[in-house]
PAKOL-425783 format. One record per residue: x, y, z of N, C-alpha, C in turn; residue in one letter. Coordinates in steps of 0.02 Angstrom, whole numbers, plus 50000, padded with zeros to 5 digits. Example, Ala and Ser with C-alpha at 12.3 -4.5 7.8 and 13.67 -1.06 7.14 Angstrom:
<atoms>
506604971650390506154977550390506604983550390a;506424988850354506844994750357506455000250394s;
</atoms>
This chain:
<atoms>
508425345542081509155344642075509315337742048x;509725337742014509955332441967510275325742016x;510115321242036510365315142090510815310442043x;510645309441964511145305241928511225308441873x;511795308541839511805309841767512295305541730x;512125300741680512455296941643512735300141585x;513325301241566513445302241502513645299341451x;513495297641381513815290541330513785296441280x;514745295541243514895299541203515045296241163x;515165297941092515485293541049515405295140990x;515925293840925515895297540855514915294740810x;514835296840758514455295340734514175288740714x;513485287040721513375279940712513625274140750x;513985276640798514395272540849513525268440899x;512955272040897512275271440913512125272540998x;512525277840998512595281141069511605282241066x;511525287241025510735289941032510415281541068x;510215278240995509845274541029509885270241105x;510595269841109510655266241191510645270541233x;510875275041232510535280141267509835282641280x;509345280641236508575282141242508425276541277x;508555268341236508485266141297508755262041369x;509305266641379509465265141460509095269141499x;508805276641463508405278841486507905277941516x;507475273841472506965270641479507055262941537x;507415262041541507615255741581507675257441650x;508105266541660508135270341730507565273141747x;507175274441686506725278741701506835283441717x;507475287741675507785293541658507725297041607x;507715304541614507515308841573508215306041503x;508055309541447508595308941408508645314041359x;509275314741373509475320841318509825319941257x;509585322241216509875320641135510135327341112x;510925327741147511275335641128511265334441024x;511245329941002511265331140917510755333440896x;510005333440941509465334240912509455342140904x;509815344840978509915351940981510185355140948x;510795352340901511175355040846510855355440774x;510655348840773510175347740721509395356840716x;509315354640784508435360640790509065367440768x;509405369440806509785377240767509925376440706x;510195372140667510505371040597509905370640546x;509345368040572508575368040557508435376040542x;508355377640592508155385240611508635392740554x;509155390340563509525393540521509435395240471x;509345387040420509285386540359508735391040345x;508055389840387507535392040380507405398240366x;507925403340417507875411240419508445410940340x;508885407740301509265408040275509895414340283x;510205411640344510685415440348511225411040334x;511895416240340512415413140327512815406840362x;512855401340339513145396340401514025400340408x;514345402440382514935403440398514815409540442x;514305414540464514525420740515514195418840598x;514825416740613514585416740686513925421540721x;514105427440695513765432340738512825432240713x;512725430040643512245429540602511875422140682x;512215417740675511865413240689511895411740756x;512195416740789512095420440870511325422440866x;511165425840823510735429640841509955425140816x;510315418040763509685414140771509435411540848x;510025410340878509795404340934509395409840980x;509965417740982509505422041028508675422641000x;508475422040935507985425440940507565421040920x;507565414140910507185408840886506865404640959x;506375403640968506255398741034506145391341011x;506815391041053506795381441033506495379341095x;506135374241120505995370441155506125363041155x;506715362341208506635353041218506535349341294x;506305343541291506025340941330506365334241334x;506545333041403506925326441408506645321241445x;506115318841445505635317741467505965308041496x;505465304141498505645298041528505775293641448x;506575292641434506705289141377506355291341323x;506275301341311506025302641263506315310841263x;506315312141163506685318841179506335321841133x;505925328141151505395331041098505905337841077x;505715339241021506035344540983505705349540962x;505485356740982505235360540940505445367740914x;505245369740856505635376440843504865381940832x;505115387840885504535392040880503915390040890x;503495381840927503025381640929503055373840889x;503295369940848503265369640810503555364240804x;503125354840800503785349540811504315349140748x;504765349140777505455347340707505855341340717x;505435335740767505875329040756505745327440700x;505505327640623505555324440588506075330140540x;505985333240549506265337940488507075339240527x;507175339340552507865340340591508345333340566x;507975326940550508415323240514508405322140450x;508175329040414508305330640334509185328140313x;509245325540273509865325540233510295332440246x;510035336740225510325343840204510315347340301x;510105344240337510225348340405510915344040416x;510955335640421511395332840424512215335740387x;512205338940342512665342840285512935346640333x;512435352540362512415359140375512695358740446x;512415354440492512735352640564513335355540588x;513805353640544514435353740557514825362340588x;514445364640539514515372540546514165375540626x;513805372540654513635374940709513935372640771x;514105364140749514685361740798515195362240789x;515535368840759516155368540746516515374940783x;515775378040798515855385940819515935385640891x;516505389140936516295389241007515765393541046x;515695397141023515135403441039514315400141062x;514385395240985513755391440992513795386941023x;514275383041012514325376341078514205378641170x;514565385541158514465385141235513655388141260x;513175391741201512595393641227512375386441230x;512535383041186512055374041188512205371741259x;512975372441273513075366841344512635371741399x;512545377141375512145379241441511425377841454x;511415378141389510445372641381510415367241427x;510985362341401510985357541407511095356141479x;511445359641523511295359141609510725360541637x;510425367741590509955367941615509135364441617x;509275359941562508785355341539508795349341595x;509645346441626509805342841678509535343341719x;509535349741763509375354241823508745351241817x;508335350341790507685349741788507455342641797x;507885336441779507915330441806507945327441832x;507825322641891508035317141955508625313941921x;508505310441850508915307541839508955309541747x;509685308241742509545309141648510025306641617x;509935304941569510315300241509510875305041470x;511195309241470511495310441402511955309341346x;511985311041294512365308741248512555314241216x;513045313241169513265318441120514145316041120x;514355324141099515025321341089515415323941130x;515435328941165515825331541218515525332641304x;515315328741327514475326341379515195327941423x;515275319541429515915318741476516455323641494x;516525326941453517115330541442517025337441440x;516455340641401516465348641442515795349541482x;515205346141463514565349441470514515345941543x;514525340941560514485338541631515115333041633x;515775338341662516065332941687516375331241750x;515825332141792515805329141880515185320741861x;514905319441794514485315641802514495311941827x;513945305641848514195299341895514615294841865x;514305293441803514545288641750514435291241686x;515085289941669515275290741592515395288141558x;515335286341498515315278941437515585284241372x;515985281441350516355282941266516165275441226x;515755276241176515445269941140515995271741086x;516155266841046516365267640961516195262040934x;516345260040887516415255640829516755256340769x;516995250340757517375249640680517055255140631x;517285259440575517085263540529516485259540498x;516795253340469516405250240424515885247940441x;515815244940519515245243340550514695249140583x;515035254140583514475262140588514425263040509x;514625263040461514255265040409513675258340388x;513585254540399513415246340397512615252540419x;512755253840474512155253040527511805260540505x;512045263340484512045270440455511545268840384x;511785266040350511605264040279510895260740276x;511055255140330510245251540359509675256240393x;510095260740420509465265840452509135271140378x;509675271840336509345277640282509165273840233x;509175266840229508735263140191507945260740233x;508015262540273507255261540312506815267840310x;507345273040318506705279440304506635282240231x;507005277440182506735276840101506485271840075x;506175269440129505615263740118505745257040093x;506145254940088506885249540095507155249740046x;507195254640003507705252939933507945262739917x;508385262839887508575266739853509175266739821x;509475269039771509885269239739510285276639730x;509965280639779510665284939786511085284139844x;510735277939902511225277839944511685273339925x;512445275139953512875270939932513195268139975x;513315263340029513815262840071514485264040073x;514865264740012515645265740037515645274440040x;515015278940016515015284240029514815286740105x;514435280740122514355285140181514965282640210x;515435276140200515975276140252516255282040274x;516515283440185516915288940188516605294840227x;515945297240208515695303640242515855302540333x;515405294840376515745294540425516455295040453x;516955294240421517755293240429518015303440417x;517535307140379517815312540368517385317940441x;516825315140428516555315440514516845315640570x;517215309340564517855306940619518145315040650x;518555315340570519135318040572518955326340594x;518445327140584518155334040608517885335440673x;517775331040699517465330240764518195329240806x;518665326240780519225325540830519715329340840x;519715334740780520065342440755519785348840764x;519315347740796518915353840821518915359440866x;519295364140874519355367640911519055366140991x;518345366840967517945368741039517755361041053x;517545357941106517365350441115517545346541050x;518025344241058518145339741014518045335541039x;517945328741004517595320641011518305318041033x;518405315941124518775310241133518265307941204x;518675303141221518365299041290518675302341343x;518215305441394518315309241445518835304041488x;519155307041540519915303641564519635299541619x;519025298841623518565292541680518055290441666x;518295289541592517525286941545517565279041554x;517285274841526517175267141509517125267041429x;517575264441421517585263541324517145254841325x;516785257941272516375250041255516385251041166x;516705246741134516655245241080515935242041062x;515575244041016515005241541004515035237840939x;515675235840919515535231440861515395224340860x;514955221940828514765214040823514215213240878x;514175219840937513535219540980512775221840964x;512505218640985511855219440971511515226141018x;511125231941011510995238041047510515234141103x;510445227041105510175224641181510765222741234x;511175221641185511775219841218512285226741270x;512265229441220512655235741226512175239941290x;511455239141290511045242841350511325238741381x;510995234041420511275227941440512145229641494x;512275229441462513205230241471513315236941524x;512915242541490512785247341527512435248841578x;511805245441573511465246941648511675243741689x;512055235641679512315232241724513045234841783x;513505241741707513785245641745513735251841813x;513195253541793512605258941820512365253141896x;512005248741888511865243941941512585241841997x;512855240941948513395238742002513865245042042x;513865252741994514235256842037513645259742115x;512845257642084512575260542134512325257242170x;512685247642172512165245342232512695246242307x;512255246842338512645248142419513285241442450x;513945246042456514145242342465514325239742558x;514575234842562514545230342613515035234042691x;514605237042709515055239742774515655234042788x;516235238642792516785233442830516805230642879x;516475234542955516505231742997516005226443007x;515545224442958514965220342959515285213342907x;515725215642869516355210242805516725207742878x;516995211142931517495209242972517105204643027x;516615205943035516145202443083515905195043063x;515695195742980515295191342958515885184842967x;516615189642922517065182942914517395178142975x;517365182443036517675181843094517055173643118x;516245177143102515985171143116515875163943090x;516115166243017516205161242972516725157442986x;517375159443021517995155843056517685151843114x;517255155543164517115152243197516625145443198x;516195144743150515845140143122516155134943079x;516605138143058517225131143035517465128543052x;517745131843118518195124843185517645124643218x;517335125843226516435122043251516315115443214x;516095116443153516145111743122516695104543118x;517255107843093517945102743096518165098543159x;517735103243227518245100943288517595094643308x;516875095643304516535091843293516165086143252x;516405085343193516165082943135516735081143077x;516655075543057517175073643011516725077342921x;516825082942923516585084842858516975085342774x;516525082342718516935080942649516415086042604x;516985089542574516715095442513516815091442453x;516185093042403516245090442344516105096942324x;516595099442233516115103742178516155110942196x;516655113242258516595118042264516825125342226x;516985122042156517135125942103516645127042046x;516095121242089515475124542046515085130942054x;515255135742091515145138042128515175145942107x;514845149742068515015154542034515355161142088x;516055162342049516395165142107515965175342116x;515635175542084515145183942040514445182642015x;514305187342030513615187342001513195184642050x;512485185942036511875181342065511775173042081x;511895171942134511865164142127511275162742192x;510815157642170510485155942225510775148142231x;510865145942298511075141042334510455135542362x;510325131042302509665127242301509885120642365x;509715120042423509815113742461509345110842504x;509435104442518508895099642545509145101942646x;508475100742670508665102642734508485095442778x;509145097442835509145090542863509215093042941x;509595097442947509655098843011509935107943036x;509815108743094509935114543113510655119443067x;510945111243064511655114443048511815117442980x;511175115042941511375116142874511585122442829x;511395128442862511365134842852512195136442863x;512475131942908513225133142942513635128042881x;513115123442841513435119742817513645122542753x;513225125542718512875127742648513555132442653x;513595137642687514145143942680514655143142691x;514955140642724515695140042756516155137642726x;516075130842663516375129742620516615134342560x;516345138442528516275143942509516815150042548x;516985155442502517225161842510516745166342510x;516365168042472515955172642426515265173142509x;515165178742527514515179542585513885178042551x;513545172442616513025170542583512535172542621x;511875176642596511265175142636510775170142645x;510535169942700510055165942737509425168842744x;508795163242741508125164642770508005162042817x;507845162342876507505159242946506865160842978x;506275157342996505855158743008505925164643059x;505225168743058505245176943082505405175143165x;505025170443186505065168443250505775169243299x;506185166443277506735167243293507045173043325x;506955178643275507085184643273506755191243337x;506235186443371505655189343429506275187643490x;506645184443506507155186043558507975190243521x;507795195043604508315201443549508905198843540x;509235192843590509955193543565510195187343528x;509805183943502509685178943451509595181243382x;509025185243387509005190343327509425195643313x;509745198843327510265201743314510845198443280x;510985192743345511625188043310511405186043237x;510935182543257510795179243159510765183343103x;510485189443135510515193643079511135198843041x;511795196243102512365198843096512745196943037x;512475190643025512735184542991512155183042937x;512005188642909511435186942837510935183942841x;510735182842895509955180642896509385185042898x;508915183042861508475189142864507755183942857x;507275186542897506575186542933506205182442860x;505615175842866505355174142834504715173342892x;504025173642840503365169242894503255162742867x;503195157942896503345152742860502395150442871x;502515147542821501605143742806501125148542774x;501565154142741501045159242698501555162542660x;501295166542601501645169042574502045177342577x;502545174242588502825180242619503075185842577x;502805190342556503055197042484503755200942513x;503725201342557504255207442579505055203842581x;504895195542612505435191042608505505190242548x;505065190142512505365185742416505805195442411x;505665200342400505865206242376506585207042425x;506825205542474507145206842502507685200142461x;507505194642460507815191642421508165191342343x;507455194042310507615197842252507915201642243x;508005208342292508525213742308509135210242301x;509315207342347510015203342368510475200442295x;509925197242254510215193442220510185200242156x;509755204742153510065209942088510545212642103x;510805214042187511345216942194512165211642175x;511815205542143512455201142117512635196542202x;512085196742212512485191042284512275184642293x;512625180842333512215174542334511725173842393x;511135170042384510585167842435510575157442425x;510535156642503510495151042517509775148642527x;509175146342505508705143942525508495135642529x;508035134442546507855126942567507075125942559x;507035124342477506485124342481505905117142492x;506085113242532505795109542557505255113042615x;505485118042631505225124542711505455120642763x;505465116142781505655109642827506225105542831x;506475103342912507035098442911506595091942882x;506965086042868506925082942827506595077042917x;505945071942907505905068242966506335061542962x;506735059942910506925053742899507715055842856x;507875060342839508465061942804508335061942740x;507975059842695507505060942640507385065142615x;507465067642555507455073842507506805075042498x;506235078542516505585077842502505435083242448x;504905083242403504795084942349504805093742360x;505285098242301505335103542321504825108642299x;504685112942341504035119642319504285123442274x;504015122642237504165127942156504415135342181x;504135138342221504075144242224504485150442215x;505145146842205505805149342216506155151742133x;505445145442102505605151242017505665156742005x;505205160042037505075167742012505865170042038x;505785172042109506525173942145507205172242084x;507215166642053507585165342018507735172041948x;507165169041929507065174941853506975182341861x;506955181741937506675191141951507385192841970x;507815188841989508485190942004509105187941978x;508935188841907509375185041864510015180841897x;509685176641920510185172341969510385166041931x;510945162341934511045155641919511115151241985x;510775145441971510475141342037511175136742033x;511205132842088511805130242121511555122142172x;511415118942129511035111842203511495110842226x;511515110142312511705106942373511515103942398x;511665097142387511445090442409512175088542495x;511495090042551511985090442612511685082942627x;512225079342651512075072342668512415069842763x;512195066642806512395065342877512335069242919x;512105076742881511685080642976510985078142983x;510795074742947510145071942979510285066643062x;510945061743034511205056843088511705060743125x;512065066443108512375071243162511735075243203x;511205078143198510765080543232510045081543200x;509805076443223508945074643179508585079443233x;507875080943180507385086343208507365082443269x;507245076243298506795075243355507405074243448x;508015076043415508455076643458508635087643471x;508845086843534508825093543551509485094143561x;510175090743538510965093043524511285085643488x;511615090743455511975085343414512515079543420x;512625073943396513115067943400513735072243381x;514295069743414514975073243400515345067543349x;515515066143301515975063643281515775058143208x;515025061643189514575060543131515165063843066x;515165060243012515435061242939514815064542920x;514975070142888514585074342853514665077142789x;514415076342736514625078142663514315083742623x;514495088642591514205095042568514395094442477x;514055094442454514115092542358513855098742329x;514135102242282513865108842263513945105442186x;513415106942146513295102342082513455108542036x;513175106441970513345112241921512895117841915x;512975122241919512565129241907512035128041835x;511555131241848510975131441803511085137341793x;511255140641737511475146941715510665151441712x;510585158841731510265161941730509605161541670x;509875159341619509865159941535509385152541532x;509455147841582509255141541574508655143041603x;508935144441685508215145241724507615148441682x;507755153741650507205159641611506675155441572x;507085148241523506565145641509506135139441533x;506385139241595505845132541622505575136341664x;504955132341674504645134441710504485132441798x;503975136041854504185134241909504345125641943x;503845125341911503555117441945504255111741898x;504595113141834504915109941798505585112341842x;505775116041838506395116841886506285115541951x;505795116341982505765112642071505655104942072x;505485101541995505325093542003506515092541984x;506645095141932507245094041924507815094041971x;507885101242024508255100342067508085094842114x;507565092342123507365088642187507615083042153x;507485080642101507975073542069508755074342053x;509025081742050509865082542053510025080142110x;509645083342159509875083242250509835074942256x;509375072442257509165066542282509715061642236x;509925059642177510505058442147511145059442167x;511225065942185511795068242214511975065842292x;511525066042318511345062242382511715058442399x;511215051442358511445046042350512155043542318x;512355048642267513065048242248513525046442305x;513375053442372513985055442425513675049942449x;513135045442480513065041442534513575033942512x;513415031942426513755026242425514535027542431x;514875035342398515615037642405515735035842483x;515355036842521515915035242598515265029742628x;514995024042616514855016542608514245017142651x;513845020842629513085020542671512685018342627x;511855015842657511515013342609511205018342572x;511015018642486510755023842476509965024542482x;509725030842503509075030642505508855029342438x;507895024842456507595024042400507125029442396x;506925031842323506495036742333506255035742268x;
</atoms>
């Protein structure tokens, strides 16, 4: 039984096929190419040479011809009678002939029935064509209407039939194929039976001036975001309730100063890079902020039940600390593809002197595996509000929280681990020292 079905419709050359093959390939979804299917009968036809204008003639091809297709993982095989016809199905003269088979309802509706039943047979599947959304599956999950400018589908049209004539020819012409695309248009949108528009809960994406990485891209990110799990309310009502409470915690104890908090990407993946100084910092890192942040805390913690529970009420989730922990980096990685933010400290340690100590690379990967943009937090005075070697904190310590500029996703990708863990540790430690001389402390040397 079919668990997803995507559909992307759109007039000709608009390059539904190809983004469609590969978002396929990206879901690791079957994919269906309903043109290929029009194309294999219009194939078949020609072949028996019957008439394209008698419906009933070319009833009796589809009844009596065995087509076989296969929608396999970001792949769509074509055969007639035994027999592959992906190459011959994009003859010139089938392209001509097409029209006559998608114009007929008789035939459209034996195709849409293929075409579920080809679904039926999928976990998940890609399709495309021109009436997906709109007659052949329209309970789908997600639906996409692609187009483009005329001139920029015949552009792309012209470049593709100069590649399978070996890069030159001189009977293709571009303002002919405009025109042939634009009269395309007009037939596909006048058509009796499925005619070409955007189903009434589709997503229109113009694909002009985009690149087909772009345009996947755009799409799976749509697909990702309708299916990552969203945030129980009563766990939104809990989290924020404690987040209030950790703020007049904070305020009623501590004279605390926000810097930068508009650096602070309000969407998307962000990891929250900061130096650790004291218990508090986890209370420190989030609360300035709107946006829910997760936490790592050693597993230990989590071994008394009603400690562990609480913390974990409040986005903390289980690390082993002094080895490498796989299930914590993936749980993290999860977090941040689902577009959220994570707070880590990669020092692993409170700080013994208030001192920014040199940071563990390790946190690259997490970065690039969860297309995240990084965020340094340089926290300065919970070391002298509550240092590791005291067991409760000074009441009435100045405390400062600096959120610096985001390292865009795009940046992180090309440095590497050890070059981005030597850089933040010299942002932080700078930044540091910035907030210590701003309210008249000495700055650390390092």
């Amino acid at each position: 039984m079919t668990k997803l079905i995507i559909t992307i419709d759109g007039p000709a050359a608009s390059g539904k096929s190809t983004v469609a093959k590969l978002l396929a390939e990206k879901l690791q979804a079957g994919f269906l190419d309903t043109g290929a299917m029009y194309r294999a009968v219009t194939l078949a036809a020609m072949q028996q040479k019957v008439s394209m204008a008698s419906t009933a003639e070319l009833l009796d091809v589809l009844k009596k011809t065995r087509f076989e297709f296969v929608a396999a993982n970001g792949q769509m095989t074509v055969s007639i009678n035994g027999i592959d016809a992906a190459e011959e199905i994009r003859r010139k003269e089938v392209t001509e002939n097409v029209k006559y088979i998608a114009s007929k309802p008789e035939l459209r509706e034996k195709l849409v029935e293929m075409q579920r039943a080809i679904a039926n047979d999928c976990e998940k599947i890609v399709t495309e064509g021109r009436d997906q959304g709109t007659v052949a599956f329209p309970k789908a999950d997600m639906k996409f209407f692609l187009t483009a400018k005329p001139a920029e589908r015949a552009k792309r049209r012209y470049a593709e039939l100069i590649a399978r004539a070996g890069g030159q020819s001189e009977e293709i012409k571009l303002d002919q194929i405009q025109k042939a695309i634009e009269q395309r248009d007009r037939n596909d949108k006048n058509r009796a039976a499925g005619p070409l528009k955007p189903a009434r809960n589709a997503k229109k994406i113009d694909t002009t001036g985009l690149s087909i990485e772009q345009v996947v891209q755009k799409l799976f990110d749509c697909v990702e975001n309708k299916n990552k799990p969203k945030s129980k309310p009563k766990k939104m009502r809990w989290f924020r309730f404690a987040r209030g409470l950790c703020n007049i915690f904070c305020n009623l104890f501590f004279r605390i100063s926000v810097y930068g908090r508009e650096n602070v990407p309000k969407t998307g993946a962000v990891l929250l890079v900061s130096n650790h100084q004291s218990y508090l910092d986890p209370i420190l890192c989030g609360i300035p902020i709107q946006r829910p942040t997760h936490f790592l805390a050693r597993d230990t913690l989590f071994t008394n039940p009603f400690l562990g529970r609480l913390i974990s009420s409040v986005n903390t989730m289980p690390v082993k600390r002094g080895q490498s922990d796989l299930a914590a980096m993936k749980m993290v990685i999860s977090k941040l593809k689902q577009e959220q933010m994570v707070c880590l400290f990669p020092e692993a340690t409170r700080s013994i002197d208030g001192k920014i100590s040199q940071f563990k690379p390790g946190f690259g990967l997490l970065c690039r595996r969860g297309k995240a943009a990084v965020v340094p937090v340089a926290i300065d005075g919970a070391f002298e509000a509550w240092p590791r070697h005291k067991k409760i904190f000074s009441i009435g310590k100045k405390i400062s929280i600096s959120y610096g500029k985001a390292i865009t996703a795009e940046d992180v990708k090309n440095m590497d681990n050890k070059q981005l863990a030597d850089d933040l540790t010299q942002t932080l430690r700078r930044m540091q020292n910035d907030s210590r001389a701003k309210h008249g402390k000495q700055p650390y040397e390092y």
